[in-house]
N, C-alpha and C positions, 0 to 999 in steps of 0.2 A: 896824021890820021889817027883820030880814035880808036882806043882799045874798043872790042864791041864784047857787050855783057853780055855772055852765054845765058848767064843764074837770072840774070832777069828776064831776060827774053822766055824762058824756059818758066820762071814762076807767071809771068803776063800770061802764056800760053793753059800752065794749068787752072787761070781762074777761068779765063774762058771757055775752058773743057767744061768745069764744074760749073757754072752757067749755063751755059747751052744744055747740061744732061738737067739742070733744075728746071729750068722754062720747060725740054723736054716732057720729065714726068710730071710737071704743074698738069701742062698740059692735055696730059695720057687720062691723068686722076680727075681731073674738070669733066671729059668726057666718058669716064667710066661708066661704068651702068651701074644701077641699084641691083641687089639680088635682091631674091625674094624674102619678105620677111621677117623673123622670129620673133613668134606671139609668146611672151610668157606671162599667166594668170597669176597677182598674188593671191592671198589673202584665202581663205577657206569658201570664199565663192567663185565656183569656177564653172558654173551649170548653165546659166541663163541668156550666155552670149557665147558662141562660138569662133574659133580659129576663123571660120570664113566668114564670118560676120566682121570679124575685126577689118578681115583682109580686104574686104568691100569697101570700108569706108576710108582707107588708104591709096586716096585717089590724086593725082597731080594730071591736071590738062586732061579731065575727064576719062584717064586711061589709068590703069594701074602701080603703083608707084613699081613695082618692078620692071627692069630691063627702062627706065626711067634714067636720064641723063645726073649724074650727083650734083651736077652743080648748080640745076634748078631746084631740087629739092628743099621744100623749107619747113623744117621740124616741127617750129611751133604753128604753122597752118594744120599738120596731121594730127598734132597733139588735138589741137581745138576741134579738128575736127572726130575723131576721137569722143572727149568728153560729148560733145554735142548728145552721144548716143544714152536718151534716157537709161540703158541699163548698166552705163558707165559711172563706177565714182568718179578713179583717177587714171590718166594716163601718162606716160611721158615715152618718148621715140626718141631713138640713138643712133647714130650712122658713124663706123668706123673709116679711118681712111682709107680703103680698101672698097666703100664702097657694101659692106653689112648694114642692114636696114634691123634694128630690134626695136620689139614695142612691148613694155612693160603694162600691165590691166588690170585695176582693182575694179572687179563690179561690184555693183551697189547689196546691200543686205536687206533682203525684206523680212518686218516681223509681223506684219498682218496684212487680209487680205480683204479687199472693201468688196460684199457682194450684195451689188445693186444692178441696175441696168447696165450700167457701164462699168464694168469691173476692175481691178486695179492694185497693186500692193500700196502698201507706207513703208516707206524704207525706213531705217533707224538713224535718220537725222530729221525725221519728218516731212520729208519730199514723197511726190507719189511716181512710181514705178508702174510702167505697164506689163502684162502678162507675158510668161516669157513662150513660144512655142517651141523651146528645146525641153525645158523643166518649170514642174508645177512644186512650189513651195510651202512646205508642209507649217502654214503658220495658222493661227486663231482665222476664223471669217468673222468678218466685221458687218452688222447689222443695224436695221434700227434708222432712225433720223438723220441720214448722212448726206453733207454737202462738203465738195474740194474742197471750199474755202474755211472749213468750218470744221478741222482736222485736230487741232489742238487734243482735247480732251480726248478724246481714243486714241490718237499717238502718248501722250502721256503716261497714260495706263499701260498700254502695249509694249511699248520702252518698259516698263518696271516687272510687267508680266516676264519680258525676253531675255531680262540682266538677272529674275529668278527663279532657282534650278525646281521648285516645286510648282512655281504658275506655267514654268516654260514646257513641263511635261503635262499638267492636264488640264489648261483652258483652250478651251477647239474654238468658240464663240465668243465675241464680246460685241453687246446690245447697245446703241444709245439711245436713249428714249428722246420724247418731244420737249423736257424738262431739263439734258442736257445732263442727266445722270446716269449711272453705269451699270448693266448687268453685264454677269457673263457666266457659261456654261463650263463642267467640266466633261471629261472625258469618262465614260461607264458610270453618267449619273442622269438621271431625269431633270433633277430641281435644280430650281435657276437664282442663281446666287445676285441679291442685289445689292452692288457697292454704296449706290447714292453718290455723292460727289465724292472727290479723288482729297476732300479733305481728311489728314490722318489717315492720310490710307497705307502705310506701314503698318500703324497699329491695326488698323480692321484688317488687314491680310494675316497677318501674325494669330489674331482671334480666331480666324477662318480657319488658318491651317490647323489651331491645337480642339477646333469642332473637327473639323476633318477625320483628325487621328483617334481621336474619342469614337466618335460613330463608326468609323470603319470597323475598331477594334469590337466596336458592338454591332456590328453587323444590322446598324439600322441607317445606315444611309438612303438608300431606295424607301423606306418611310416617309419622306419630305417633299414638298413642292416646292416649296420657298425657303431659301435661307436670308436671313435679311441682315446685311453689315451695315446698316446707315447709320447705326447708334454704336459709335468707336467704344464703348466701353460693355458694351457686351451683345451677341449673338441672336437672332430672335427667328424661331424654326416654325415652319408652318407644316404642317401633317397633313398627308393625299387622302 
């Protein structure tokens, strides 16, 4: 008659303990619920989409992704759908084993604002942005001859105006005319500065600015109607 192995019988036993507790909580965690949840904004725009906007389009089976079973859940469907949201750069969604739902949110940057019939920002990659009804963004209005498709040239300028610190304080208006060249307006000034094309347009800004500080200092800037930068090698002032 066989000795019978206590140490095995007793090690068989606790795999099967620890199998059955792992199928166990497999199990528990497959059917856990989503909590609700955690909206974090990077990036210094955090005004033109809200918490409950987010949490709107965090949708699984037409219902809310919370109190939502974990193990339907599928990240990159939230994510995508997420971006989807014109006032979205980026997003990305994260679910802990526990069952935490987090959603990280960069929204988009607007540096001008197109005011035509159908109004609209340019975001600073060149995409357009629709208006936000939380907050209104304090950038240039955008005028003059303008079509979606046909955004090039005033994002360009707008882009250079936003990256600088003396256009990004006092141009309120930027013009396109029919010809596809640039005006734009300053802040506590009547006359209306004409760039012409965006060619050399470091140097004609550079010119502008050291007219600027001239006249101000002479206290003849309200003298002017017209300033005209079209000729990159020097300034040409017209008198009201």
């Amino acid at each position: 008659m066989s000795k019978i192995n206590f140490n095995y019988i007793k090690n068989m036993g606790l795999v099967i303990l620890v199998g059955f507790l792992f199928a166990f909580s497999n199990q528990r965690n497959k059917t856990r619920k989503v909590s609700a949840p955690k909206i974090s904004f990077l990036g210094e725009n955090k005004l033109f989409i809200t918490e409950a906007n987010v949490s709107k389009l965090l949708i699984v089976n037409q219902e809310p992704v919370s109190e939502q079973p974990k193990e339907i859940i599928d990240l990159n469907k939230l994510e995508s759908a997420l971006k989807s949201n014109p006032m979205i750069k980026q997003a990305e969604v994260f679910m802990s084993v526990n069952g935490a739902l987090s959603a990280e949110i960069e929204q988009k940057k607007p540096i001008a604002r197109v005011n035509t019939k159908v109004s609209y920002y340019i975001d600073d990659e060149g995409g357009i942005m629709p208006l936000s009804h939380n907050y209104a963004a304090r950038v240039p209005l955008v005028t003059g001859n303008i079509e979606k498709n046909k955004l090039e040239t005033v994002y360009q300028f707008a882009k250079f105006a936003d990256e600088d610190d003396f256009l990004k304080k006092h141009v309120i208006e930027i013009r396109q005319n029919d010809d596809n060249t640039i005006d734009f307006k300053i802040r506590k000034s009547d006359f209306t500065v004409h760039l012409g094309t965006l060619k050399q347009l470091k140097k004609k800004i550079n010119n502008f600015k050291a007219f600027y500080q001239k006249a101000l200092k002479d206290q003849i800037l309200d003298t002017y109607s017209l300033v005209n930068l079209k000729f990159d090698k020097q300034v040409i002032c017209t008198k009201k």
